[in-house]
C-alpha positions as CSV (number, residue, x, y, z in Angstrom):
1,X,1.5,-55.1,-44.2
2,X,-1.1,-53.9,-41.6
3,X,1.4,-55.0,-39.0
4,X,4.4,-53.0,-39.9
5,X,2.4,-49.9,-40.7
6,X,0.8,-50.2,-37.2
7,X,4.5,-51.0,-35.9
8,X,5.4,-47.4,-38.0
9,X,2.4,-45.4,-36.6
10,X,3.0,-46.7,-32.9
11,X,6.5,-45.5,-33.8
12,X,6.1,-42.2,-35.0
13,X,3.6,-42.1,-31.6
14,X,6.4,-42.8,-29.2
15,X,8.5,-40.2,-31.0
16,X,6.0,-37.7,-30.6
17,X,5.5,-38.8,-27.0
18,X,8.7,-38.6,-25.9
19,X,9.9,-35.4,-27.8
20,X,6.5,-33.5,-25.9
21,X,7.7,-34.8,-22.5
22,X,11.2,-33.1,-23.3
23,X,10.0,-30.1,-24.3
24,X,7.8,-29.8,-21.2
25,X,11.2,-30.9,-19.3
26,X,12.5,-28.1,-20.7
27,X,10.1,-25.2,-20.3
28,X,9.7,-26.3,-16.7
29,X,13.6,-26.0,-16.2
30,X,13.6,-22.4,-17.8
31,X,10.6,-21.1,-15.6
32,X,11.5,-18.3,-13.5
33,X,11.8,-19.1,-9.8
34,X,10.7,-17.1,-6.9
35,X,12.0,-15.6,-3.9
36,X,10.7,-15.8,-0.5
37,X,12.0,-12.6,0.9
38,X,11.4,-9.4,3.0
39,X,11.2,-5.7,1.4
40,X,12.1,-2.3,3.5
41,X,10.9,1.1,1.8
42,X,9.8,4.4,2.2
43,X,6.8,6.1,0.6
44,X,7.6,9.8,-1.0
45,X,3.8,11.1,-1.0
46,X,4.1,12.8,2.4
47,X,7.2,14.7,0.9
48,X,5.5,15.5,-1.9
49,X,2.1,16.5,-0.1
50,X,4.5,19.1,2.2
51,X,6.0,20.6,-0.7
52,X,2.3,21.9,-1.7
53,X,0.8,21.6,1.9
54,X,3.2,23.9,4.8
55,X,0.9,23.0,7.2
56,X,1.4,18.7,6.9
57,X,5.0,16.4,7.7
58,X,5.4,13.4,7.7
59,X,6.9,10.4,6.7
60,X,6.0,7.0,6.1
61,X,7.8,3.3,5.8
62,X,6.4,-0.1,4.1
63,X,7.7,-3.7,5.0
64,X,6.6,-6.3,3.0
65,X,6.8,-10.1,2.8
66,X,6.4,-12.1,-0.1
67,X,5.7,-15.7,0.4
68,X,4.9,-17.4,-3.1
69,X,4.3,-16.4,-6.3
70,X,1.3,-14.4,-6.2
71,X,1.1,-13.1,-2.6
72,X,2.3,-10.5,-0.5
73,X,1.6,-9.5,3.0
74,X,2.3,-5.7,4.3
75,X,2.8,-3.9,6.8
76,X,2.6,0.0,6.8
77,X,3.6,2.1,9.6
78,X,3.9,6.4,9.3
79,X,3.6,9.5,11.6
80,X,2.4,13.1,10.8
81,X,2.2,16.4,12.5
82,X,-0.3,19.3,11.4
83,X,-0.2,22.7,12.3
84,X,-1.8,26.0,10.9
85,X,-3.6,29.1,12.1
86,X,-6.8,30.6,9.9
87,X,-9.1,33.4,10.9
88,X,-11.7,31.6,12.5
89,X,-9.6,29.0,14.2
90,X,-6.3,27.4,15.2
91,X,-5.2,23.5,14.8
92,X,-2.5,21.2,15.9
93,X,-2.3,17.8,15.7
94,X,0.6,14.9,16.3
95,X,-0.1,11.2,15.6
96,X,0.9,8.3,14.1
97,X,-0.7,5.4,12.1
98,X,-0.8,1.3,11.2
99,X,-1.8,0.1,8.2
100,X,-2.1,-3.9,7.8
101,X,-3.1,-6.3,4.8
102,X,-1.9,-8.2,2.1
103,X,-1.5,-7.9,-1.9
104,X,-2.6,-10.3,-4.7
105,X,-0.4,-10.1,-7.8
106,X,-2.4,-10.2,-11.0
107,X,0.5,-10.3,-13.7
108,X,1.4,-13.2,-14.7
109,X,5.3,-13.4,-17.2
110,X,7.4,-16.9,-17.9
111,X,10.2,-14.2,-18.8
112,X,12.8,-15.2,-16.2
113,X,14.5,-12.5,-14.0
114,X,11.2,-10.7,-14.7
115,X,9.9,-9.1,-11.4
116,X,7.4,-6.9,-12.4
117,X,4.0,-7.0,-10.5
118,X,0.5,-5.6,-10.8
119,X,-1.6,-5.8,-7.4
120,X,-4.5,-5.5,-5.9
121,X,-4.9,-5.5,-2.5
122,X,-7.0,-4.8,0.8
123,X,-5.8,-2.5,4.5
124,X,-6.8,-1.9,7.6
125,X,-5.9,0.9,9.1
126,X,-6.0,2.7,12.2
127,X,-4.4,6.2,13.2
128,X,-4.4,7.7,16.6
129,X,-3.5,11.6,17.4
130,X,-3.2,14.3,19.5
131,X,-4.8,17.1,18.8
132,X,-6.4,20.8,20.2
133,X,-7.7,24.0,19.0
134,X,-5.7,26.9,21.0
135,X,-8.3,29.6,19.3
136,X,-11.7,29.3,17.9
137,X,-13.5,32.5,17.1
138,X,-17.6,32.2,16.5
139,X,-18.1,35.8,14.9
140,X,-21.7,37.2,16.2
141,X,-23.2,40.8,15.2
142,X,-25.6,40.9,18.0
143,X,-24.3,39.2,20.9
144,X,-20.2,39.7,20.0
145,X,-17.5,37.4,18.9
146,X,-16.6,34.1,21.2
147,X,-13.2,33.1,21.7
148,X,-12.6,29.5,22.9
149,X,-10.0,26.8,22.5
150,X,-10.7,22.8,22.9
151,X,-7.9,21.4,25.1
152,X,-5.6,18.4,24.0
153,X,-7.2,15.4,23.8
154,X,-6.2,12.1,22.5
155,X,-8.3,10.6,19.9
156,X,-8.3,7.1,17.9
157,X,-9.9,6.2,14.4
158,X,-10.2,3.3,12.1
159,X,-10.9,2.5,8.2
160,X,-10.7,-0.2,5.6
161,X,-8.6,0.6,2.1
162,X,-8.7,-1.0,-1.6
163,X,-5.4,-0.5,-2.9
164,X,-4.3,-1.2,-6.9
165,X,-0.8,-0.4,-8.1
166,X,2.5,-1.2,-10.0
167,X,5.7,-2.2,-8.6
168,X,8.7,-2.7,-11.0
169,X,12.6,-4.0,-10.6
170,X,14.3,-1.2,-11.9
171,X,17.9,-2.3,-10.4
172,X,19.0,-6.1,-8.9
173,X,16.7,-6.1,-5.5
174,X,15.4,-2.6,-6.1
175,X,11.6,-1.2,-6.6
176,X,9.6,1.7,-7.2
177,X,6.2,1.5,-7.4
178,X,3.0,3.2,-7.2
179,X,-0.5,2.5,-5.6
180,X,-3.9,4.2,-5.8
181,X,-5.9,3.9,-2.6
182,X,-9.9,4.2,-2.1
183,X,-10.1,4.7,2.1
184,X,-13.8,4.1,3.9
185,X,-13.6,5.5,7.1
186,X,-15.7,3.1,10.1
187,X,-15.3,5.4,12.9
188,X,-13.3,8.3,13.9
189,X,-12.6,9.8,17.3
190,X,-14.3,13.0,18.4
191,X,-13.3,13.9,21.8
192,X,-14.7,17.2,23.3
193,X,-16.7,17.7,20.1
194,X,-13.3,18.3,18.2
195,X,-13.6,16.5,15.0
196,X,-9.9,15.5,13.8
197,X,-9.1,18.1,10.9
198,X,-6.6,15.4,9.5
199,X,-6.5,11.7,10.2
200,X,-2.8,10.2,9.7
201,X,-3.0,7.5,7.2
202,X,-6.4,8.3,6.2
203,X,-6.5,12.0,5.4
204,X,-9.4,14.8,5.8
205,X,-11.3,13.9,9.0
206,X,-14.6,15.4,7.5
207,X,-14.6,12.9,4.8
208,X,-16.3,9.5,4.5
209,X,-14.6,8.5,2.0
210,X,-10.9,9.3,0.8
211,X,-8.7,8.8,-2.6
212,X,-5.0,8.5,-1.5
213,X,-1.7,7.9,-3.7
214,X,1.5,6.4,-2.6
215,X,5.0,6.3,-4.6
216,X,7.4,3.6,-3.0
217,X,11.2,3.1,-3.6
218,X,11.6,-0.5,-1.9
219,X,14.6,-3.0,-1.0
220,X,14.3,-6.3,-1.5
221,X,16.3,-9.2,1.0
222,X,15.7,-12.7,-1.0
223,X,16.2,-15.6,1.5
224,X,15.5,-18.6,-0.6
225,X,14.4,-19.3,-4.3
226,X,11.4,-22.0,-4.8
227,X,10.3,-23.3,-8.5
């Protein structure tokens, strides 16, 4: 009697055994796969910034490279031009910037042909410009108003980003997302004691520390799927 239950039992075991290794045979063939692939896009917060702010264009682009599940590397590359006259002093300023780092996805779905993806991420950047003050008036009662003007000079600065956002698949290959970024600046370039009014990449040149926004629309080339 003690035999054939244990013959039962061992049974029921193998069963159990067998039906768990297909069901894990099964989940693993319905796991999403990945793409290795390459993203072009644009970023619409300079166009959005110039619709409040005459006196700033520009334009920026994103490439990105995602190389397994969770990681993405990026590259950021923009220009802008500011110009404006006040009371007490005229600006220009033409420059360009690079912004380099990579992204760590944090959301995590087993729903296949899902593509969603919260990040968080890390930049360097560094911006350099050319920029002059035609006309700088220093208003004195006494001695009389002094007119001056700084002459163009070229002048480079650097900084460190934290970056979290949200990027969605809203059509086959296509993104839009949208990324909140916390600048530091390390250094900036003052060059004949003309502070930069406006730092491309970075924003205000007065400030240590800047809050910047970006909104993406992306385009995604797969060029091979992995498990």
């Amino acid at each position: 009697m003690s035999k054939i239950l244990s013959s039962i039992l061992i049974s029921i075991f193998l069963l159990l055994l067998n039906s768990a290794e297909a069901q894990e045979i099964e989940v693993q063939q319905e796991k999403p796969t990945t793409e290795n692939g390459l993203s072009f896009g644009i970023d619409l917060a300079p166009f959005i910034i110039t619709a409040f702010d005459s006196d700033r264009r520009g334009v920026d682009f994103v490439a990105r490279y995602l190389f397994n599940k969770k990681w993405f590397v990026l590259g950021e590359v923009g220009f802008e031009n500011v110009s404006f006259e006040q009371d007490s002093y005229d600006y220009k300023s033409n420059g360009g910037f690079l912004r380099l780092g990579a992204d760590y996805n944090f959301f995590r779905v087993d729903e296949p042909g899902n593509n969603d993806n919260i990040t968080f991420g890390l930049r360097y950047g560094i911006g350099t410009q050319s920029h002059k003050s035609p006309r700088y008036t220093i208003l004195d009662d006494y001695w009389g108003d002094y007119i001056g003007k700084f002459e163009l000079s070229n002048v480079t600065s650097h900084w460190i980003e934290f970056v979290g956002g949200v990027r969605t698949e809203v059509l086959k290959n296509f993104y839009m997302g949208w990324t909140i970024r916390l600048k530091t600046l390390m250094a900036a370039g003052n060059s004949n004691d003309l502070k930069p009014y406006t730092i491309p990449g970075y924003g205000r040149g007065d400030n240590s520390v800047n809050l910047g926004f970006t909104y993406t629309l992306e385009y995604y080339i797969p060029f091979r799927k992995r498990k």
